[in-house]
C-alpha positions as CSV (number, residue, x, y, z in Angstrom):
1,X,159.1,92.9,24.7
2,X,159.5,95.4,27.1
3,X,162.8,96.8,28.3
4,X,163.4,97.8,32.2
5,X,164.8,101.3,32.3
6,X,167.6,101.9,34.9
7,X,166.9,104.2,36.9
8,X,168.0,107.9,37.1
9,X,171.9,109.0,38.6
10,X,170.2,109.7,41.7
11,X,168.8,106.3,42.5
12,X,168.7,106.1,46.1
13,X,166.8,108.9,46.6
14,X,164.1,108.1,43.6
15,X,163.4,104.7,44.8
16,X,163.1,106.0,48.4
17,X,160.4,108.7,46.6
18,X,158.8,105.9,44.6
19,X,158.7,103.5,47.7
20,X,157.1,106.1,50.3
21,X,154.3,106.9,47.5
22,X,153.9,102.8,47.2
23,X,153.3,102.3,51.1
24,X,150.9,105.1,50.9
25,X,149.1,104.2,48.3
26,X,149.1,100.8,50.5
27,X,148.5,102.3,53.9
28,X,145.1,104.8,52.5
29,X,143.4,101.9,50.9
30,X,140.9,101.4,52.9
31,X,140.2,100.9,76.0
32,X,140.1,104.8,77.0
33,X,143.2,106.3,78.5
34,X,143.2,109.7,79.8
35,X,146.6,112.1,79.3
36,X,148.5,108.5,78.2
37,X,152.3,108.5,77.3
38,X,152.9,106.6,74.4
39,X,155.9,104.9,73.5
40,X,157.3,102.8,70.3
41,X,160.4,101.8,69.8
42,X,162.3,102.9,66.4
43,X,165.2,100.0,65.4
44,X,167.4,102.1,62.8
45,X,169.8,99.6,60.3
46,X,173.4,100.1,61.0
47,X,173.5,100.9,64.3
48,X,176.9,100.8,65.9
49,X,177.4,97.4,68.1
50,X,177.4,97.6,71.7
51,X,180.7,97.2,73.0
52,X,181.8,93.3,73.2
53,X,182.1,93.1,76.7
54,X,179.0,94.6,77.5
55,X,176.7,91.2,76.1
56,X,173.9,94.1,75.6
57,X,172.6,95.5,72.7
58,X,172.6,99.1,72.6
59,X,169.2,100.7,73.6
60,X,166.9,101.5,69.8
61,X,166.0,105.3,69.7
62,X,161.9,105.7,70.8
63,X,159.2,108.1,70.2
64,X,156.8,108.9,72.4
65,X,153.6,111.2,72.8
66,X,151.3,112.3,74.9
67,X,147.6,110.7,74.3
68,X,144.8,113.7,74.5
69,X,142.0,112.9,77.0
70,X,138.8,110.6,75.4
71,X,141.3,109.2,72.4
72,X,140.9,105.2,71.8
73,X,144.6,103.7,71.0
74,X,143.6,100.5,68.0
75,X,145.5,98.0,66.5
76,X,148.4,99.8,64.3
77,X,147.4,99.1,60.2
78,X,149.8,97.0,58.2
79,X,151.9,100.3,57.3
80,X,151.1,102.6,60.4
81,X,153.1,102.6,63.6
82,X,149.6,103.6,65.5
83,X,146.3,104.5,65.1
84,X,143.6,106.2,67.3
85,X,140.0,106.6,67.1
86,X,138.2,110.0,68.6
87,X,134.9,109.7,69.4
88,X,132.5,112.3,69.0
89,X,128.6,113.3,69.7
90,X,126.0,110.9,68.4
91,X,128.6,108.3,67.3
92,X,130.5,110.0,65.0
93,X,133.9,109.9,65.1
94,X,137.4,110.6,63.7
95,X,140.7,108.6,63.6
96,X,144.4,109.9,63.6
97,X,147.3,107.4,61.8
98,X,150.6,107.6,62.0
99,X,152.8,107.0,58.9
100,X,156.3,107.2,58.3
101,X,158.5,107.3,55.0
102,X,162.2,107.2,53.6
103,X,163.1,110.4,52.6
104,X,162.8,114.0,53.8
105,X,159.9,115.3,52.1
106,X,158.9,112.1,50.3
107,X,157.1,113.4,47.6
108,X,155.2,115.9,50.0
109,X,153.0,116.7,47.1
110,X,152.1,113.4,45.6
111,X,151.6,112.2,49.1
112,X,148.7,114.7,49.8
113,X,147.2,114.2,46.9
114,X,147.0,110.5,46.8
115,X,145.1,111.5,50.1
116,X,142.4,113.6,48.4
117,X,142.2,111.2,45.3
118,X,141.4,108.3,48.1
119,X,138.8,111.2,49.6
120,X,137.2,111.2,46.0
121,X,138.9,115.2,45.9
122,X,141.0,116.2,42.6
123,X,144.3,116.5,42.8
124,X,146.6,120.1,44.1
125,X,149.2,122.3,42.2
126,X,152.5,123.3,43.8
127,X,150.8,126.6,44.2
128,X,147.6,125.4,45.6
129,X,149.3,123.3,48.3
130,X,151.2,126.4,49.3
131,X,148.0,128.5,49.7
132,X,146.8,125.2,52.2
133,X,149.9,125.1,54.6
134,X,150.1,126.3,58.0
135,X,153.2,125.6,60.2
136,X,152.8,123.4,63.2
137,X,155.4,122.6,66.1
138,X,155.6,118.8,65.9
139,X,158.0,117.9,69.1
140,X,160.8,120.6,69.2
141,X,160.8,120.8,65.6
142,X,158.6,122.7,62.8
143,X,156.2,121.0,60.4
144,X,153.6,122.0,57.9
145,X,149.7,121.3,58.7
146,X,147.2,121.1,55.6
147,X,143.4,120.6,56.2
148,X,143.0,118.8,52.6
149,X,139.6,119.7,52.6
150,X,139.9,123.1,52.6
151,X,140.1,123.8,49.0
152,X,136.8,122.3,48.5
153,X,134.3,124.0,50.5
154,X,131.0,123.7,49.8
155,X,131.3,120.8,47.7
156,X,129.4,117.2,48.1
157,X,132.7,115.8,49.2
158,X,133.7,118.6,52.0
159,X,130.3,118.6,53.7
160,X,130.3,115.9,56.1
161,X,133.9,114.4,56.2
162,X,137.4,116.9,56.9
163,X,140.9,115.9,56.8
164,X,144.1,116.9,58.1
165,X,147.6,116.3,57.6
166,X,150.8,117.1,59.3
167,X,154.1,116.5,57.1
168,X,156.9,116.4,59.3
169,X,160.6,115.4,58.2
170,X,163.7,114.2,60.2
171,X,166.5,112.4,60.2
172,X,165.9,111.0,56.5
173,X,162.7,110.4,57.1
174,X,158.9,111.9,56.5
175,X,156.5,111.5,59.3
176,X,153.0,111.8,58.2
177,X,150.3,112.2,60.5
178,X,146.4,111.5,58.8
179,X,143.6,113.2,60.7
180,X,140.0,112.3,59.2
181,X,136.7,111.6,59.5
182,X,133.3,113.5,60.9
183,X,133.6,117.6,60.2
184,X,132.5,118.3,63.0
185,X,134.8,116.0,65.2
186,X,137.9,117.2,63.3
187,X,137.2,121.0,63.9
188,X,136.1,120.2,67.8
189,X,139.5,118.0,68.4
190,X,142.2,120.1,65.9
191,X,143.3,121.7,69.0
192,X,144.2,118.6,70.5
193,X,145.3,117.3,67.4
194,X,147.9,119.9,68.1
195,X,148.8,119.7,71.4
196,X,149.3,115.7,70.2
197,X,151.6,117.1,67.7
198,X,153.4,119.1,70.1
199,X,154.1,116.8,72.9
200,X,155.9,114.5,70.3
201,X,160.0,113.7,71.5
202,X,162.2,111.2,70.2
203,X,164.7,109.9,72.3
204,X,167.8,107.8,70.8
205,X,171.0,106.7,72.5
206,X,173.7,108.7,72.2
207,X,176.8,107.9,70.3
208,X,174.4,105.4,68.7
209,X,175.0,106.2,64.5
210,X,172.0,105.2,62.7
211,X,171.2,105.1,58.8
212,X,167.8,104.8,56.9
213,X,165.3,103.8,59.9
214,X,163.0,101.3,59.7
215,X,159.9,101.5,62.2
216,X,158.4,99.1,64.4
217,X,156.0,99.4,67.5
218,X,155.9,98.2,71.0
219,X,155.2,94.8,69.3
220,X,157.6,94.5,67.0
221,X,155.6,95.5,63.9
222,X,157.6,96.1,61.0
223,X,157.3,98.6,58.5
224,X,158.3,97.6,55.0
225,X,161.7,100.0,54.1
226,X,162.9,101.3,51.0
227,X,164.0,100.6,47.5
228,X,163.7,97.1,45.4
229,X,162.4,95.2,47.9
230,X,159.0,97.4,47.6
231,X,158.3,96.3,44.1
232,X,159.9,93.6,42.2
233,X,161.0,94.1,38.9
234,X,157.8,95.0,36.0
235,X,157.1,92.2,34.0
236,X,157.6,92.3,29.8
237,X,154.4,92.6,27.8
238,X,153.2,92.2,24.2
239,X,152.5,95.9,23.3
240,X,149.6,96.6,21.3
241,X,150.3,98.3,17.6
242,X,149.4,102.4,18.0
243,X,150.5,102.5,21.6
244,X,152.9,105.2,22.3
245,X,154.7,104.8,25.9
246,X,154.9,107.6,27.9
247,X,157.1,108.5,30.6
248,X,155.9,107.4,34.4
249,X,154.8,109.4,37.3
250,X,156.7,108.2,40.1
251,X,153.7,106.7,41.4
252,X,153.6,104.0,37.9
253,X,155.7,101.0,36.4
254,X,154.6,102.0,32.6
255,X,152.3,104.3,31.2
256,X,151.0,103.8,27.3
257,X,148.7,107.4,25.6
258,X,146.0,105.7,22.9
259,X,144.8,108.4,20.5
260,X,143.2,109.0,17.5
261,X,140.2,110.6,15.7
262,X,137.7,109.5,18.5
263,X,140.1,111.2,21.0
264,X,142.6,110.0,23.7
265,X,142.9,107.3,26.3
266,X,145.6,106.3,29.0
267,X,147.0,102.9,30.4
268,X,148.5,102.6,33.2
269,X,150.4,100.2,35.3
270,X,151.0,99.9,39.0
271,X,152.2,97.5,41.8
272,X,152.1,97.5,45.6
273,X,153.0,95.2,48.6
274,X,150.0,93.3,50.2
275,X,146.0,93.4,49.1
276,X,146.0,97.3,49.1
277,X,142.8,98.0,51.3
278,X,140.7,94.6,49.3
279,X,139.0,94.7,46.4
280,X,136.0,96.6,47.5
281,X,138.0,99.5,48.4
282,X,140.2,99.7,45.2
283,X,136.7,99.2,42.8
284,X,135.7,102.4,45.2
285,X,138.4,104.5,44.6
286,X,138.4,104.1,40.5
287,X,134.7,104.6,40.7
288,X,135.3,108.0,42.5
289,X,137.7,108.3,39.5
290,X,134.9,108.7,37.1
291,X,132.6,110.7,39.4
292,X,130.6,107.4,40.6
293,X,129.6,107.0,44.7
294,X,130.5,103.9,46.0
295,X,129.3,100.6,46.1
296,X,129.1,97.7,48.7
297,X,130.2,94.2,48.5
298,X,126.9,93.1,46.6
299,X,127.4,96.0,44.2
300,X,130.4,95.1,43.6
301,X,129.7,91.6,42.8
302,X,127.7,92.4,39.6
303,X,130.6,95.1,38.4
304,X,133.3,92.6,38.6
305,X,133.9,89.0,36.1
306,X,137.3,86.9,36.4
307,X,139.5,86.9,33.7
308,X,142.0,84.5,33.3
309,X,145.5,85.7,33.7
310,X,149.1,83.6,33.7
311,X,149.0,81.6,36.6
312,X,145.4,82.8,38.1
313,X,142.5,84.9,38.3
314,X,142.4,89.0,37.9
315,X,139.2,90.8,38.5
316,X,138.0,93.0,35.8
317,X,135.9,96.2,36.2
318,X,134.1,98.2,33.0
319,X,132.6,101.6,34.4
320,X,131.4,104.6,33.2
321,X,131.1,108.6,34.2
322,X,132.7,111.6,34.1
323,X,136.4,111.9,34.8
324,X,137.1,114.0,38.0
325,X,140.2,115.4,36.8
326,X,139.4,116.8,33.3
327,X,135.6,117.1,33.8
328,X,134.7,115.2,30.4
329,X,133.0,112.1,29.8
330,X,135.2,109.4,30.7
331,X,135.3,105.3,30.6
332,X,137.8,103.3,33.2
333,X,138.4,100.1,31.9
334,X,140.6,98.1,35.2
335,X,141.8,94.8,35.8
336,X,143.1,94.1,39.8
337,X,145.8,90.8,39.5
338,X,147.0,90.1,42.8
339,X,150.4,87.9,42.7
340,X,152.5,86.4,45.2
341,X,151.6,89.4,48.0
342,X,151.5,92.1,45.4
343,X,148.8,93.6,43.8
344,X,149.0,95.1,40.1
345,X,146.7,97.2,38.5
346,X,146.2,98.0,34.8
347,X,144.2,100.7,33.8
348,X,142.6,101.8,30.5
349,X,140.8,105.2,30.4
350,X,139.9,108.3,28.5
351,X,137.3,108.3,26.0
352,X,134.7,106.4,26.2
353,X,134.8,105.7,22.1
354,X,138.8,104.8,22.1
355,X,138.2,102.6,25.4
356,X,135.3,100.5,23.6
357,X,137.9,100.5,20.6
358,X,141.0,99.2,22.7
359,X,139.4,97.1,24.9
360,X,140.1,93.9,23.7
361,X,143.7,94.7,23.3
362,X,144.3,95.9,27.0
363,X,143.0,92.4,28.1
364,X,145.6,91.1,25.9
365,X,148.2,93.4,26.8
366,X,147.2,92.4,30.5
367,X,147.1,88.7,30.0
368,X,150.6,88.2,28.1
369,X,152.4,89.7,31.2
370,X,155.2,87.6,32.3
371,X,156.9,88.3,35.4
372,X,160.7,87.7,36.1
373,X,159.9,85.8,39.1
374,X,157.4,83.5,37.6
């Protein structure tokens, strides 16, 4: 049985890390108006009441932009407070999301790089990220700009697609601002992109304390905040004899190394809020994992069988390839459980010899979960 570590003296600020790499992780899967001003309102938690007399309630702080000529305002995503769409030549096109998360700097690193996984791009060192930034005035303030595509040139995946991101933080929070789509409508509209970034203001009541903000929109959209409520509590498992648990990223709930003779394998377990983009989109992203293209929803079909899990169905996937990290021969071995408006995913890969070799005992593993909440 497995036994929930506490978390580390720092607390607060790990689970705000943890949580603002969970709603990415959530928010990636997956009328005109000319010069516009924008504006979304920005409830905070603890805000001081308004006086008693008053029968008022003091006015939330707002943000507000100015909206470059030809951009198309859409429906905000489950986890952005707005998106826009920029058309370009011959129907291409390009689309700007806005993203905010509990803490200042949030992970800055894993953030991008759960980015370029999502883009089918390997992953960035501390040093390679530094090579990428470029400042950028967001509002008054000072931010960093990264085109996550520049470290790639040339390749397959930097040919026809470009993204940019600006990283701004403030007041206890990371704003992240996702520029992507057609190459060509990127480089034509990262001056606007710019002057978007620039004409940014907040503008909050004064006198009015605030603590941890949590976002909505116009519409009263609600971002999900920080800390437990993200992720409920991992369930206990029947471990598998020769696993050896490993410490986890920030971005996992448990992480198992397989080894032996015929060489090395991983497992890994994750949870996020909602569907996470579908399934289509997650089988996508672990096939860019091993170097595969994509599929679509009848390609899918014949790479995915049920498995029976406690209480429902998971989807399984078995693929093949070569892993994009390490360059080797690789097989991913997944299983997808959603679960009362979560989704889990366990993952087996490394080798393709130990994965054919431990197969049977990660669907175990999988199926004797048992959740606290069950």
């Amino acid at each position: 049985m497995f036994v929930i570590r506490r978390l580390p003296t720092n607390a607060a600020a790990a689970g705000g890390r943890r949580a603002s790499l969970l709603l990415l992780a959530v928010a990636l899967l997956a009328g005109c108006r000319r010069e516009a001003i924008t504006v979304y309102r920005v409830p905070k938690e603890n805000e001081a009441p308004a006086a008693r007399d008053s029968g008022a309630e003091p006015a939330p702080p707002r943000i507000q932009w100015k909206l470059p000529a030809g951009w198309e305002e859409q429906a905000a995503g489950e986890m952005s407070l707005a998106s826009f769409s920029i058309p370009g030549e011959a129907g291409k096109k390009a689309q700007l999301s806005v993203m905010t998360f509990p803490g200042e700097g949030a992970g800055e690193l894993d953030l991008i790089n759960i980015v370029r996984e999502n883009a089918g791009l390997t992953a960035l060192t501390g040093d390679d990220l530094t090579k990428l930034v470029e400042p950028v005035n967001v509002g008054e303030g000072r931010g960093k700009l990264v085109d996550l595509t520049g470290a790639v040139n040339g390749s397959d995946n930097s040919r026809s697609s470009q993204i940019l991101v600006a990283v701004y933080p403030r007041d206890g929070v990371t704003w992240f601002f996702k520029f992507a789509g057609d190459r060509g409508v990127v480089a034509a509209q990262k001056t606007a992109f710019v002057d978007f970034l620039k004409s940014i203001s907040w503008v909050e009541r004064p006198g009015v304390a605030s603590r941890k903000p949590h976002f909505a929109s116009t519409n009263d959209k609600r971002v999900p905040g920080d800390g437990a409520e993200a992720v409920k509590a991992r369930p206990s498992w029947e471990i598998p004899a020769g696993w050896q648990e490993a410490p986890p990223s920030q971005m996992l709930l448990a992480k198992f190394v397989v080894g032996g003779k015929d060489g090395q394998a991983e497992v890994t377990v994750s949870a996020f809020p909602g569907d996470t983009g579908g399934l289509l989109a997650n089988v996508n992203r672990w096939r860019g994992q091993v170097g595969l293209g994509p599929v679509d929803e009848a390609g899918m079909e014949q790479q995915v069988t049920r498995l029976d899990v406690a209480g429902g169905d998971a989807m399984l996937v078995d693929m093949s390839g070569t892993s994009a990290k390490t360059g080797k021969t690789a097989r991913l071995i997944g299983i997808i459980w959603p679960r009362e408006g979560q989704t889990w995913f366990y993952k087996l890969m490394g080798d393709p010899a130990v994965a054919e070799r431990e197969k049977a005992a990660f669907v175990k593993f999988v199926q004797s979960a048992r959740y606290p909440n069950a």
